[in-house]
Every structure is written in structure tokens, then in C-alpha cells.
C-alpha positions in Angstrom: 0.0 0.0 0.0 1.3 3.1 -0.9 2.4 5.5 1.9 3.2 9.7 2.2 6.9 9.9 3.4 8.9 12.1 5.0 12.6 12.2 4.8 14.6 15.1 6.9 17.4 15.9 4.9 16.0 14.3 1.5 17.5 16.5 -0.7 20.9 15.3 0.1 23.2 12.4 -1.1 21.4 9.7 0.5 18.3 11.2 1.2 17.5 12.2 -2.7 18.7 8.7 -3.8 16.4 7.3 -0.8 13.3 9.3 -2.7 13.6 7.7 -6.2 13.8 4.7 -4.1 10.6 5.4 -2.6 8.8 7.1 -5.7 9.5 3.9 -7.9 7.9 2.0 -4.6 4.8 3.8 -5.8 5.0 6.0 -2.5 5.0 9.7 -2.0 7.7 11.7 -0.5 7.8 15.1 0.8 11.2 16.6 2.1 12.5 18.5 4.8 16.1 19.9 3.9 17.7 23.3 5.0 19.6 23.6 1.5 22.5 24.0 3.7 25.4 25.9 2.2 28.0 23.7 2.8 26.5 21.1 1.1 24.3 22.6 -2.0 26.8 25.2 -2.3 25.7 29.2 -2.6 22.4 28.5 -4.9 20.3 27.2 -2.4 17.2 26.4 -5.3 16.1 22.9 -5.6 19.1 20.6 -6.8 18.6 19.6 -9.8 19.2 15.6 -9.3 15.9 15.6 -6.8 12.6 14.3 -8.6 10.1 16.7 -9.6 7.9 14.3 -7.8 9.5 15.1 -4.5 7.5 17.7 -2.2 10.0 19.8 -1.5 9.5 22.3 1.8 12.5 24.3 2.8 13.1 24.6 6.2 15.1 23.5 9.4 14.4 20.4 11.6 15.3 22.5 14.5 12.2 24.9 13.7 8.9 23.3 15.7 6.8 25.0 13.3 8.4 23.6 9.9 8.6 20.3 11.2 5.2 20.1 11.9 4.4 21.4 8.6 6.4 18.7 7.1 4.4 15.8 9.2 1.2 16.8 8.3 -0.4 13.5 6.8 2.6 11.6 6.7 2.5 7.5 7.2 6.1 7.5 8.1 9.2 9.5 8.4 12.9 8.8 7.7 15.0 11.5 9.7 18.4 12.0 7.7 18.9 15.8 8.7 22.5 16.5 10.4 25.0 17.8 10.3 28.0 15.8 9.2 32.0 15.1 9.5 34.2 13.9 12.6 36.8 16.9 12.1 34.6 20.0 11.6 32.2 18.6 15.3 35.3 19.2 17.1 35.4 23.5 16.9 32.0 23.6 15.9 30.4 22.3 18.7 27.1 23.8 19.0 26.1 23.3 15.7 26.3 20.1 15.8 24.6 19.5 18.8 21.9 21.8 17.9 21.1 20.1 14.9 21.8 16.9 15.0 20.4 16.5 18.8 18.0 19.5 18.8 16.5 18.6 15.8 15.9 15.3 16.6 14.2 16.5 19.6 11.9 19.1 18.0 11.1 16.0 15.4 10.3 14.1 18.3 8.4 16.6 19.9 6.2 16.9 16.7 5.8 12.7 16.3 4.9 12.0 19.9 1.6 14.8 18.7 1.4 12.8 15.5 2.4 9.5 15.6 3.8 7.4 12.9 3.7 3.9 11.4 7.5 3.8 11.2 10.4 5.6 12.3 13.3 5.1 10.4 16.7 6.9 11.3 20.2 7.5 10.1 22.9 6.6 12.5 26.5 5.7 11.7 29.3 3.4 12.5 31.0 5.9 13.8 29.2 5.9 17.4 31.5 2.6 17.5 35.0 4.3 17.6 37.7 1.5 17.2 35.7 -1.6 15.8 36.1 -5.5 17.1 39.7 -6.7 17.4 41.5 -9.9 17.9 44.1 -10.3 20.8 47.4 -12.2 20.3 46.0 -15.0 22.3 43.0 -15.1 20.0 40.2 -13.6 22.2 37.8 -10.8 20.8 38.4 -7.2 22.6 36.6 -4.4 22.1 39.0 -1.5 20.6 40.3 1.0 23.5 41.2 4.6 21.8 44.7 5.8 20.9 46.3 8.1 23.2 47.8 11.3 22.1 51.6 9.7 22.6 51.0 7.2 20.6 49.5 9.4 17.9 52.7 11.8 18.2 54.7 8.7 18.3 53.0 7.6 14.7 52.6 4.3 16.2 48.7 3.7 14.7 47.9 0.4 15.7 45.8 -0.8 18.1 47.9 -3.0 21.1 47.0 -5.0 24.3 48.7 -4.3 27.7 52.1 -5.8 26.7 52.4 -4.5 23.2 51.0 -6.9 20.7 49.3 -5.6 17.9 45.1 -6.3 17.7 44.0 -7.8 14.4 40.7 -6.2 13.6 37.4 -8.4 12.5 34.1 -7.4 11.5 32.0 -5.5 14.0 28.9 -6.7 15.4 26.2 -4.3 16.4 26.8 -5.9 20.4 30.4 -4.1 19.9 29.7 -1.4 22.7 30.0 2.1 21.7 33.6 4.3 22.4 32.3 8.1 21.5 35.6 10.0 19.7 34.5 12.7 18.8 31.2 15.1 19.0 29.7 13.9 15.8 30.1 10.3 17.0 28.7 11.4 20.3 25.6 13.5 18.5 24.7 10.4 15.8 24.6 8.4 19.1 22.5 10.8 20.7 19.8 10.7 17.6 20.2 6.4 17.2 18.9 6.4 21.6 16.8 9.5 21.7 14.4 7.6 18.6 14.4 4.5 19.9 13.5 5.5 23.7 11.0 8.2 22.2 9.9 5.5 20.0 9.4 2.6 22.4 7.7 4.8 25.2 5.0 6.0 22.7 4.4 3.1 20.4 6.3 4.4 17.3 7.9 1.7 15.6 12.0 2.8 15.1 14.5 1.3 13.6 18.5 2.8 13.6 20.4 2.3 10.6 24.3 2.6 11.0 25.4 3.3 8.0 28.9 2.5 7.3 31.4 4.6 4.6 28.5 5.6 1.8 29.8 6.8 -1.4 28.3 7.4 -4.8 26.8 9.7 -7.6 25.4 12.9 -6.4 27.8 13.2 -3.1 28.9 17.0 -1.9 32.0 17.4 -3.6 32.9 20.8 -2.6 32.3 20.2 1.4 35.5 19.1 2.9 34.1 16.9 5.4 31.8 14.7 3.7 33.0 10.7 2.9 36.2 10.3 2.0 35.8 9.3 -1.4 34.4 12.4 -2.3 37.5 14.6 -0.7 39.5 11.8 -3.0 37.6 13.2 -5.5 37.7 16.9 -5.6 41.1 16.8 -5.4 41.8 14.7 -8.0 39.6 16.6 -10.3 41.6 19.7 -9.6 44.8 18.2 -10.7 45.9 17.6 -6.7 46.6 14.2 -4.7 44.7 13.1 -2.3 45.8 13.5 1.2 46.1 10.5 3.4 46.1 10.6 7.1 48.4 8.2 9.1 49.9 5.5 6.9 47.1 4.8 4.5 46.6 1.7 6.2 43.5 2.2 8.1 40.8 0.0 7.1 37.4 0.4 6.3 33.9 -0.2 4.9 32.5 1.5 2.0 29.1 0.7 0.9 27.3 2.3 -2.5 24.5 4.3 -2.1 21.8 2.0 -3.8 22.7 -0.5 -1.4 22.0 2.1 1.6 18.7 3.1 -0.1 17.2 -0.5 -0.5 18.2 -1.3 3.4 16.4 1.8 4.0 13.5 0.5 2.4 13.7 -3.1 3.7 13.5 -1.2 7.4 10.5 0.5 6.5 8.6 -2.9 6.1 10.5 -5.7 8.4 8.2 -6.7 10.9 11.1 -7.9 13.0 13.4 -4.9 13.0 11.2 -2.4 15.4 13.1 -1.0 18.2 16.6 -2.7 16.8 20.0 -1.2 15.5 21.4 -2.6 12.5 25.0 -2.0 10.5 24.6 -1.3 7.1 27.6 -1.7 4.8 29.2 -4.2 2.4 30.5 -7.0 4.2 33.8 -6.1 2.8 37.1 -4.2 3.5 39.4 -1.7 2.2 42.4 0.5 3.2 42.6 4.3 2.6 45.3 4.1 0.5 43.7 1.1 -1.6 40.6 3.3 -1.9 42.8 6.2 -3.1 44.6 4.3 -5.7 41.6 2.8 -7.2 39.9 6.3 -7.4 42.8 7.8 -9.4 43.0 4.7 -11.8 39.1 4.6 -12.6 39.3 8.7 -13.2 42.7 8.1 -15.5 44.7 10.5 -13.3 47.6 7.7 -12.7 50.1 10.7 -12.7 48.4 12.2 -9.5 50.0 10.0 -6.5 48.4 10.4 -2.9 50.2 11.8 -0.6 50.5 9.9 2.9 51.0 12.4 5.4 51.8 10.1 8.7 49.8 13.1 9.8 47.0 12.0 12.5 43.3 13.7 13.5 41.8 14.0 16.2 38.6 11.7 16.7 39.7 9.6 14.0 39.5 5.7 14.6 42.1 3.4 12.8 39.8 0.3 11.9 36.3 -0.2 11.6 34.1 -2.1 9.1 30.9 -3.9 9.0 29.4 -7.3 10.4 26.2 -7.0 8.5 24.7 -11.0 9.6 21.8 -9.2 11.6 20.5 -6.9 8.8 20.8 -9.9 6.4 18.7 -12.2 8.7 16.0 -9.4 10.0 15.9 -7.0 7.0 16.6 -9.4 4.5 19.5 -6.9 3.4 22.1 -8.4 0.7 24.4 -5.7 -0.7 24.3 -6.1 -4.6 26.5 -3.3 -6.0 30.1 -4.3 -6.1 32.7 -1.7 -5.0 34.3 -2.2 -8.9 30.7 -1.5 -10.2 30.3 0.9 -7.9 33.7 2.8 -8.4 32.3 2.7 -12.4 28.9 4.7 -11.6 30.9 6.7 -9.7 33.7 7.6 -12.4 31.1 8.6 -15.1 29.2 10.7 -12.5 32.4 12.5 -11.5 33.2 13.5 -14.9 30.7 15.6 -15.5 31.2 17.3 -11.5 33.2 20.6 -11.2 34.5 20.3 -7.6 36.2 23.4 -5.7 38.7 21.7 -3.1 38.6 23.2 0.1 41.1 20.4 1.8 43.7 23.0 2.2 41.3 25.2 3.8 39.7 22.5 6.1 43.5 21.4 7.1 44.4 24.6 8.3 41.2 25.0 10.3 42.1 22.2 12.3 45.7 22.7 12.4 45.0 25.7 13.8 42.9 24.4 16.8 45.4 21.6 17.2 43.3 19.0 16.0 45.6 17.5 13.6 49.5 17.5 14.1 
């Protein structure tokens, strides 16, 4: 049966794939979206990749009055709006707990008025900090955090008490969270403050953790979206990639149609009310792997990333998905392969004009002595 939906942030990346999704579902969408700078750039008008079947209403989650503008005779309601990127949360502090936990709270406000069928929303892996590891001795530990000597010391991997190096292995979503930084701390705050809303007043919510999403239509020009897309702008400007640590950091990366169908399959599971799932590939890749691949598919050989043995702070060293429990409750398989994946993304990128603003972004948090 066909439903009205609302998705917070729709006119994004994810969010305007998730609406074709939905549209070919035989559903109808409106959308929520602030038309941030940052990510739409100066024109704030409609982008033009969002269907002209998409309701479109202009306006911030953390305004009570556009928010419940937005619910009015909606079925169910995917909340996507937030404020992204581990580096950026740590000097802009407010924002991003104004947005990301205030809006969710204003959004709550509104649903526990007008509830629901479903509640779907957008968490991320990285409320996990360091993922599962494997000691010497073979027992599973949970990942501890890096101090700042080691960091200094550019010793990146993860060690037990008496030195030995942890192997890392899939995460579960049992893996108990370790909160690095604010935007880890905020996506966490959205993923508890739905389902607790959600379970006290009979709205059925589901938490999606989405793992390294990349793909067509990503914000090229905002340097602290995914990582592929800061790959990206750089290399379309004739300029290498710049690697934190060794390169050697491993994670998931996951396309964006695969996000979109989970998203859908979590509308209608009967099973996956009030749970947490990790959505990603299944599969793993370094930094510098994804880096090399990126300038081979684009044909700039020639441009070389540049490793800096630099570190961040907030940033984890390995993390990537376990994704049995979304397979066995939302019947997820991921479909898109990353070569097919890298492909789409080639001939999207190709047509993209990117302005880099990684030299910009580096200095901002050089300056605060977030990276060293």
C-alpha cells in the first residue's frame, strides 16, 4: 500500500537517492532539507538531481513550526537531517549538537503529537569508535582509543597491555560504543533519543548505522563529507589526495543503492522495530587502496596520494561492518560491487566541477590543534 513519506534531509546524497527509491515503490515523498550551504553550495534552489515528484518544503528540523508542517499526513518519516564530518564537530560544537540533537528532539516533539507507522533513522558506524579486534592470544576485545603519545609517536595500531598488535574483524552491532569525537557522540544521541522516544510512545524505530557511503550525487565541494568524495575533488583539480596516518586504516565502503534499499527493507521488516542494524558491504578496504583505485578509474595515474603520517583527532584506525543481523531481520544483501560501484561513480564525477577546500579545512584544524 502506498504511503506519504517524510525524509529530513531528502535533498541530500542519500536522502535524494532514498526518494527515487521510494517514488518507484509507488510511495510519496515530501522533504525537509535546510539547503545548507556547505552542502548545496551558494544556490540554495532545488538541486537539480531531486525528482520533480518530491515535495520539497525548505526549512530547518530544529524549527517546531516547519517540522510540523512537514508531518502533516505523513504515514512514516525517515530522519536523515544532520550535520555531518568527525573533524569539523570538534570546533563547531554547538552546531552540531543543535542540529543533530536538537532537531531530533523538535522531530520528536512533533511525532509523539502525530504519531507514525514507522520511524526510520540515520545513524553511523562511527558511534562505534575502534571496531572489534582480535588479541594475540585469540580472544575478541573491544577496541580501546589511541592516546595522544601514541598518535605523536606515529605508532597507529591498536595494542593489548604488553604491546601486541590487535587484528581487527568485522563489528557486530553488540560491539559497545567508544564516543571520539562530537559527531560520534551526537549520531549516538539521535540512534537512543528515537528509539526510547519511539518505544515509550508506540512508534515503531529502527537505527540504521550506516557504514562509509559513497556514490553519484555526493557533496563534492564540502571538505568533510565521505572520504571518497574529498578523493575526489582533489583529484579533479589536478591535486593528490591527502592520506592521514599510513594509509593503512581499514574500512567499509558501501554504494549508495545499497543504503537506499536497506532503508527501504526497514520500512517494512516486521522484526526490525526497536533494533539497530549495521549497514555496509561486508567487505574491506584500506585508505590508501581506496585512493589508488579512485585515481585509476578517473585516468589520473600521474596524481599519487600523498600519505602524510599526519594523525586527527577523533579519528579511529579500523572499523568495518558485520552486516549478519541486517541480512537475517531485514533481509539486506548488498548487490553493488565496489568495482561497479567505483564505475557509476567515475562517469558521475566526470561531469562534476569540484572546488577543493582540503587545504582550507586542514588549516582549520591545524589551527585548533586537531591534527598535528
Amino acid at each position: 500500500m502506498a504511503k506519504r513519506i517524510l525524509i529530513t534531509g531528502g535533498a541530500g546524497f542519500i536522502g535524494s537517492h532514498l526518494a527515487d527509491e521510494l517514488l518507484e515503490g509507488g510511495n510519496r515523498v515530501r522533504v525537509l532539507d535546510s539547503l545548507s550551504p556547505q552542502v548545496h553550495g551558494e544556490n540554495t534552489s532545488r538541486p537539480g538531481y531531486l525528482s520533480a515528484e518530491v515535495e520539497l518544503l525548505a526549512g530547518d528540523v530544529r524549527d517546531p513550526e516547519a517540522v510540523r508542517r512537514a508531518l502533516k499526513g505523513v504515514d512514516a518519516v525517515y530522519h536523515l537531517a544532520a550535520k555531518v564530518g568527525v573533524g569539523q564537530s570538534m570546533y563547531q560544537i554547538g552546531d552540531y549538537m543543535t542540529v543533530n540533537n536538537g532537531g531530533t528532539a523538535v522531530l520528536l516533539d512533533a511525532l509523539v503529537k502525530n504519531p507514525v507507522s514507522r520511524l526510520v533513522v540515520a545513524s553511523s558506524m562511527s558511534i562505534y569508535g575502534e571496531g572489534l579486534f582480535r588479541a594475540p592470544d585469540g580472544t575478541l576485545v573491544q577496541g580501546g582509543q589511541r592516546s595522544l603519545a601514541q598518535l605523536k609517536a606515529r605508532d597507529w595500531e591498536l595494542r593489548d597491555a604488553e604491546g601486541g598488535a590487535l587484528v581487527p574483524v568485522p563489528t557486530p552491532e553488540a560491539k559497545e560504543p567508544a564516543l571520539a569525537s562530537v559527531y560520534a557522540l551526537s549520531k549516538f544521541d539521535q540512534e537512543r533519543m528515537c528509539l526510547i522516544v519511539g518505544q515509550a510512545y508506540g512508534i515503531p524505530t529502527v537505527a540504521l548505522r550506516f557504514f562509509n557511503v559513497y556514490g553519484p550525487r555526493q557533496a563534492l565541494s564540502n571538505p568533510y563529507t565521505g572520504v571518497l568524495a574529498i578523493f575526489a575533488a582533489q583529484l579533479l583539480n589536478g591535486r593528490p589526495p591527502l592520506i592521514f596516518e599510513d594509509g593503512r586504516q581499514q574500512r567499509d565502503f558501501v554504494n549508495v543503492r545499497d543504503v537506499v534499499r536497506a532503508c527501504h527493507l526497514a520500512l517494512k521488516a516486521p522484526d526490525a522495530a526497536g533494533r539497530v542494524f549495521n549497514i555496509g558491504s561486508g567487505r574491506r578496504f584500506t585508505v590508501s587502496e581506496i585512493a589508488e583505485e579512485l585515481s585509476r578509474i578517473l585516468g589520473r595515474h600521474h596524481i599519487a596520494a600523498e600519505v602524510t603520517q599526519r594523525y586527527r583527532i577523533g579519528d579511529i584506525r579500523h572499523c568495518f561492518a558485520d552486516i549478519t543481523l541486517a541480512r537475517t531481520v531485514l533481509g539486506y544483501e548488498p548487490k553493488v560491487t565496489f568495482e561497479r560501484g567505483m564505475q557509476d561513480l567515475a562517469a558521475w564525477l566526470e561531469g562534476q566541477i569540484a572546488v577543493s577546500r582540503v587545504g582550507e579545512a586542514s588549516r582549520e584544524l591545524f589551527s585548533r590543534g586537531l591534527t598535528a
